[in-house]
C-alpha positions as CSV (number, residue, x, y, z in Angstrom):
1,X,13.8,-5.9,-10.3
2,X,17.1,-7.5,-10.2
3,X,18.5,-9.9,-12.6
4,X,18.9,-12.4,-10.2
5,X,15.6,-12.3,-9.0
6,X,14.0,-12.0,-12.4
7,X,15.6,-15.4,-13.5
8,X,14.3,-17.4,-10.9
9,X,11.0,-16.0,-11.7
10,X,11.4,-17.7,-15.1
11,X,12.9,-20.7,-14.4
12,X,10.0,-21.2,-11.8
13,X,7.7,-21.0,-14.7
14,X,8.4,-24.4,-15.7
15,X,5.4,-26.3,-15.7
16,X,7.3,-28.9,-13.0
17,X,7.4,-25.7,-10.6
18,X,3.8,-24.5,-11.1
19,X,3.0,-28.4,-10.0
20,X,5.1,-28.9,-7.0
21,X,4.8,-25.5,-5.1
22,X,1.5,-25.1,-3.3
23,X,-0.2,-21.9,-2.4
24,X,0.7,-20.1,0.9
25,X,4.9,-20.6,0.5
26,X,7.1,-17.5,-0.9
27,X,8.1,-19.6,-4.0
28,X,4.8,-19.5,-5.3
29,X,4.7,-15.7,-4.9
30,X,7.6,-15.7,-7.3
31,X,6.5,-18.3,-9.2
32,X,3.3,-16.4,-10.1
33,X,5.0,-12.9,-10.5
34,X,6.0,-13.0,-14.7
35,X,2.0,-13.9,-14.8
36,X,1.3,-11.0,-12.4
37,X,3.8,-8.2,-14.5
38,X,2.4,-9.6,-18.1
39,X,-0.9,-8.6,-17.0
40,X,-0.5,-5.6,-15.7
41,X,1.4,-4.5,-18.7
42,X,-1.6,-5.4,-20.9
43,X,-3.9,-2.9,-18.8
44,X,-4.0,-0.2,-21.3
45,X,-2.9,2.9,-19.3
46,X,-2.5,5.6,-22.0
47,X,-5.5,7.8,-21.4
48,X,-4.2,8.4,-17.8
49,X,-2.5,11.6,-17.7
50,X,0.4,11.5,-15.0
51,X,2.8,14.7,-13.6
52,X,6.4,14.3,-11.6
53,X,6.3,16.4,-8.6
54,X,9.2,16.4,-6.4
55,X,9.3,16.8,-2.5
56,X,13.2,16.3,-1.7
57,X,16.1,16.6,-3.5
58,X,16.6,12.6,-3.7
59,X,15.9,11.3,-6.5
60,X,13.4,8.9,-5.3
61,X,11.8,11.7,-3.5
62,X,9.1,12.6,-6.0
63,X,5.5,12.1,-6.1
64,X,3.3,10.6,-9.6
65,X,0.4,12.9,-9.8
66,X,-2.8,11.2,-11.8
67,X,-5.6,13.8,-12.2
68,X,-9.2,12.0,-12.6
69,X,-10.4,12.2,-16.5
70,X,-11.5,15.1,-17.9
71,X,-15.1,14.5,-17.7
72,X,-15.0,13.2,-14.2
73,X,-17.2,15.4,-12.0
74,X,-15.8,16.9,-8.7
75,X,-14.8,14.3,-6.1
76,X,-14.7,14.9,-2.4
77,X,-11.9,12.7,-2.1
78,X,-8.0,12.3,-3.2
79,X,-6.2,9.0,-3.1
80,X,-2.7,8.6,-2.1
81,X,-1.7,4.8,-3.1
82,X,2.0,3.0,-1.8
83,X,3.0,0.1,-4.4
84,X,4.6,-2.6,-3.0
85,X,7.5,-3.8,-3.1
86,X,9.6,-5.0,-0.1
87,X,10.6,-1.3,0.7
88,X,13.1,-1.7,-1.8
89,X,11.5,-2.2,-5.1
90,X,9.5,-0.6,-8.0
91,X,8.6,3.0,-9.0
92,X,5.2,4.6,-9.2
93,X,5.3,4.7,-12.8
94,X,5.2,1.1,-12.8
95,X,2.2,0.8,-10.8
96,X,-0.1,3.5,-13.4
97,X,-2.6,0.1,-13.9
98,X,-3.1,-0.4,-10.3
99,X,-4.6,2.4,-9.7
100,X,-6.6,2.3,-12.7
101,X,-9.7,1.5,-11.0
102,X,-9.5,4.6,-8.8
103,X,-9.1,6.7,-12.0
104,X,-11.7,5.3,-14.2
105,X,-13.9,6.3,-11.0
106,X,-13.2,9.8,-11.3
107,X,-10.7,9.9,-8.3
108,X,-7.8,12.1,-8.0
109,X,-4.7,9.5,-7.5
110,X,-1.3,10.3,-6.2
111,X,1.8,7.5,-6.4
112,X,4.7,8.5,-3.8
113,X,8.3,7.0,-4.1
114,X,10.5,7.0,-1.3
115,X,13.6,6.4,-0.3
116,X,14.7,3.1,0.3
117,X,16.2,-0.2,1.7
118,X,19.3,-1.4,2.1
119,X,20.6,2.4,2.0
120,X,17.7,4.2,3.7
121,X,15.9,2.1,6.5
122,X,12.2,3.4,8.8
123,X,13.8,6.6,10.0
124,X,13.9,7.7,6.6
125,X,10.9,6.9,4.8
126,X,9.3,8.4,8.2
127,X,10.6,11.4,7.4
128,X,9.8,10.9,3.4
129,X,6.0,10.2,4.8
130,X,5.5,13.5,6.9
131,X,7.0,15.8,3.6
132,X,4.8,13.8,1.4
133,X,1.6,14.4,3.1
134,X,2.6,18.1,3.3
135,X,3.4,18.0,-0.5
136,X,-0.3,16.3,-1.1
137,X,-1.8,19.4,1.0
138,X,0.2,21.9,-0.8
139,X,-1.2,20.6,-4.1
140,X,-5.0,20.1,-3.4
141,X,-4.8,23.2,-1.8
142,X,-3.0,24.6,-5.4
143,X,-6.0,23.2,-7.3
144,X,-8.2,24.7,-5.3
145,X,-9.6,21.6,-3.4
146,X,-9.1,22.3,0.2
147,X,-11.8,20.1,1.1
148,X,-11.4,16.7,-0.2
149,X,-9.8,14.1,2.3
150,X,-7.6,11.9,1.6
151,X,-7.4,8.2,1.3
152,X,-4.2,6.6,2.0
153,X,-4.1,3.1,0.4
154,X,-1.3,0.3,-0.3
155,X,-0.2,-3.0,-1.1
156,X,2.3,-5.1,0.9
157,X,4.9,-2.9,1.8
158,X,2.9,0.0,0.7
159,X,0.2,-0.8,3.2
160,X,2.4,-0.6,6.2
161,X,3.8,2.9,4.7
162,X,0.4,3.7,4.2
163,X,-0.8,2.3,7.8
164,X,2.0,4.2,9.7
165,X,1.1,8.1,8.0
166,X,-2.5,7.6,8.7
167,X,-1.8,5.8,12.4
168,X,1.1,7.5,14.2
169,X,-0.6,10.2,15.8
170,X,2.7,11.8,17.0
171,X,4.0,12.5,13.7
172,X,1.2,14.0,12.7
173,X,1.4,16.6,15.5
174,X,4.8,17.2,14.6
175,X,4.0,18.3,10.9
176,X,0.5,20.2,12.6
177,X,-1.7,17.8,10.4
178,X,-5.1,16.7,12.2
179,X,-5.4,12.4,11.9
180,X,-9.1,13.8,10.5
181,X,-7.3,15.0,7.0
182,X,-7.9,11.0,6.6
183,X,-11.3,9.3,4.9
184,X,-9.8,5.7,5.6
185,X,-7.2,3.4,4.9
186,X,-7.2,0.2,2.3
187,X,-4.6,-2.1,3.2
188,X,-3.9,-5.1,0.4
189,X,-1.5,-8.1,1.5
190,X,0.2,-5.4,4.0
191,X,2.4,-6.4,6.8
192,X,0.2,-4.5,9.7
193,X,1.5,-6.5,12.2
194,X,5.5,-6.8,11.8
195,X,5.6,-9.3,15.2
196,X,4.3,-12.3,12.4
197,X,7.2,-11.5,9.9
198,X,9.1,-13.6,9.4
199,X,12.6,-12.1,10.8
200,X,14.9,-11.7,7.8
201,X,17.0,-9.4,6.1
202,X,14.1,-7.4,4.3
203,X,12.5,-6.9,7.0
204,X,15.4,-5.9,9.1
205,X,16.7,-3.7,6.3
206,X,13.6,-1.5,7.4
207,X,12.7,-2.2,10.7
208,X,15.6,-3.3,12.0
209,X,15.9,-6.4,14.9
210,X,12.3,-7.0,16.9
211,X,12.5,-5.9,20.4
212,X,14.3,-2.3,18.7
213,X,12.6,0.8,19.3
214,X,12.7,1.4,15.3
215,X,11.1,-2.3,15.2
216,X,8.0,-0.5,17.2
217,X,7.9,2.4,15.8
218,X,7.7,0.6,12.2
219,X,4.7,-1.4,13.3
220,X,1.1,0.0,12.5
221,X,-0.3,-2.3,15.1
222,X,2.0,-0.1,17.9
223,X,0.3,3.2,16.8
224,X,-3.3,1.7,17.1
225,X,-2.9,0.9,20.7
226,X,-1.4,3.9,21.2
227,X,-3.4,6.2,19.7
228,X,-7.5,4.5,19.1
229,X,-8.0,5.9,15.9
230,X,-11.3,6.0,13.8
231,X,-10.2,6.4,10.5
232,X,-12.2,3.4,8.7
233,X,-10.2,0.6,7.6
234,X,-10.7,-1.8,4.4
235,X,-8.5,-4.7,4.7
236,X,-7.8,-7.4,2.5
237,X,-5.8,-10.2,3.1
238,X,-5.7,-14.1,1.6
239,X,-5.2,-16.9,4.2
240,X,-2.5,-18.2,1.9
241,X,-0.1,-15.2,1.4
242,X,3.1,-16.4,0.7
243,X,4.8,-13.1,1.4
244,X,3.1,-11.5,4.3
245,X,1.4,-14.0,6.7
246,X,-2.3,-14.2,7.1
247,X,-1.8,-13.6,11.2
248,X,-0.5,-9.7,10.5
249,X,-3.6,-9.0,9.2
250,X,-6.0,-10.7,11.5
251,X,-4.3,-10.0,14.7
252,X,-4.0,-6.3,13.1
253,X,-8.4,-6.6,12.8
254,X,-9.1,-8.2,15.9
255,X,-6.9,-5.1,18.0
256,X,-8.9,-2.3,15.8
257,X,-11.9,-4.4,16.2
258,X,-11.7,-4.2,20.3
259,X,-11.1,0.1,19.9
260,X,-13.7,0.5,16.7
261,X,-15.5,-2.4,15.9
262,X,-17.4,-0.8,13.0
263,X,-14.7,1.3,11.5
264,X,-13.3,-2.0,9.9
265,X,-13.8,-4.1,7.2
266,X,-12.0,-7.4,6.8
267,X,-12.0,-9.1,3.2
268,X,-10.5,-12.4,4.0
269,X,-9.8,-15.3,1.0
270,X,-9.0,-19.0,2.0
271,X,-7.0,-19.5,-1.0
272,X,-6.4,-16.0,-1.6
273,X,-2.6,-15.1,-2.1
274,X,-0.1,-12.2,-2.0
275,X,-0.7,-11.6,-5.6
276,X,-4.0,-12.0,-5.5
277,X,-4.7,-9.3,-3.3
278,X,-2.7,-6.6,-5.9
279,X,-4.6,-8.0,-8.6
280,X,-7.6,-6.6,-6.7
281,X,-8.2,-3.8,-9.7
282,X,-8.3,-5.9,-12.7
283,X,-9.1,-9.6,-11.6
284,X,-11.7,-9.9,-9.0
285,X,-14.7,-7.7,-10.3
286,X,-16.4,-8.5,-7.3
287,X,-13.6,-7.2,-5.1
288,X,-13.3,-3.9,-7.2
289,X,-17.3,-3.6,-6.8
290,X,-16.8,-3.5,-2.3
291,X,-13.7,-1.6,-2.6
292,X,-15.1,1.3,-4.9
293,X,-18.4,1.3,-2.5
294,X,-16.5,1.4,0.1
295,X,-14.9,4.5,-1.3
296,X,-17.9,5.7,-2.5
297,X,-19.8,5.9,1.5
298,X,-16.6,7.1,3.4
């Protein structure tokens, strides 16, 4: 996080701030974020193991390997998890008590970093996508479980990473991978439809200008119509996200709706917010309880 952006965190702390901004606005978000980083640092992460493994010689091209606790009992399953982050900030180590959930469940959990914005833009992280899913096969395969599938999960940014490996059907033919490797997709606060962002430099930084061919290629919702996939879909999304507006996510439900109606699940919160959504693991019990069955019955 940069110092700039870190400061006005703080000084939006201020007790006036917390009074005059209002849920659904991107100064809330930020407003909220000190609260949001104090607790995840008080998620007590030490028992979960965690191993470096690089796919690229970049050094943001590296994967965070959690293995599922000792006594966990073979799972069919292995879930690959994109923080967020704008495309341009965090690391996976960072992220250890997001995924905490998935590890106290006895599920295999891998954190990818890529390369990114303003330096790198979609072209890139495409091609950092397509080596880490052949990085993930090369290690289940290396600990001898050829047969799990893999979920592919992610909040904000890390959604629509996560939404354009599991939906662009073309790349996967490139890298000979079969769409079916897939047991579904979580999507948290994720930008699945980038025609409702707002057109700034962020999001030009990765998709570059709407109407662009990288703009289409860098939109999940593109790759649904193109391709009518069934790999089932949790999405959760809170009518007043202050980052990522609420329309990316429904207009994103009603498309896969209209191609596999009961491949998709929509968790959808009238006051819920950005931050909300990421807090999904360790502040919204009853969240964790649909998101782990839904795991649990893919």
């Amino acid at each position: 996080m940069s110092g700039s952006f870190l400061l006005i965190s703080i000084i939006l702390t201020l007790p006036l701030g917390l009074s005059l901004l209002p849920r659904g606005n991107v100064l809330h978000e930020i407003l909220h974020l000190p609260k949001f980083w104090l607790r995840l640092s008080r998620i007590d992460t030490s028992g979960m193991q965690s191993e470096k493994i690089r796919y690229g010689r970049h050094f943001r091209q590296y994967l965070l390997y959690v293995p599922p606790p000792d006594q966990a009992p073979p799972t069919d399953k292995i879930i690959v998890y994109f923080h967020g982050g704008g495309w341009k900030f965090g690391k996976p180590e960072q992220f250890k008590a997001s995924i905490k959930s998935f590890h106290d469940a006895g599920y295999p959990v891998i954190l990818p970093s890529l390369r990114r914005t303003p330096y790198y833009n979609y072209f890139d992280m495409r091609e950092d996508l397509n080596q880490i899913l052949l990085r993930v096969l090369e290690l289940r395969e290396g600990t001898g479980r050829d047969e799990q599938q893999i979920v592919l999960g992610g909040m904000s940014a890390g959604g629509n990473l996560a939404a354009l490996l599991c939906f662009d059907h073309q790349q996967l033919t490139q890298i000979s991978v079969s769409p079916r490797i897939f047991a579904g997709l979580l999507a948290l606060g994720a930008p699945l439809n980038l025609d409702h962002m707002q057109d700034n430099l962020v999001l030009r930084a990765f998709a570059g200008s709407k109407g662009s061919e990288q703009f289409r290629l860098a939109n999940p919702l593109e790759h649904i119509r193109k391709h009518n996939p069934d790999t089932p879909v949790f999405c959760v999304h809170g009518e007043c996200d202050g980052m990522v507006p609420y329309q990316s996510a429904v207009t994103f439900v009603e498309t896969f709706e209209g191609i596999q109606p009961e491949k998709i699940q929509f968790v959808s919160s009238e006051t819920g917010t950005h931050l909300e959504a990421a807090s999904w693991g360790h502040a919204d019990d009853s969240l964790k309880r649909e998101i782990l069955s839904w795991l649990k019955n893919l």
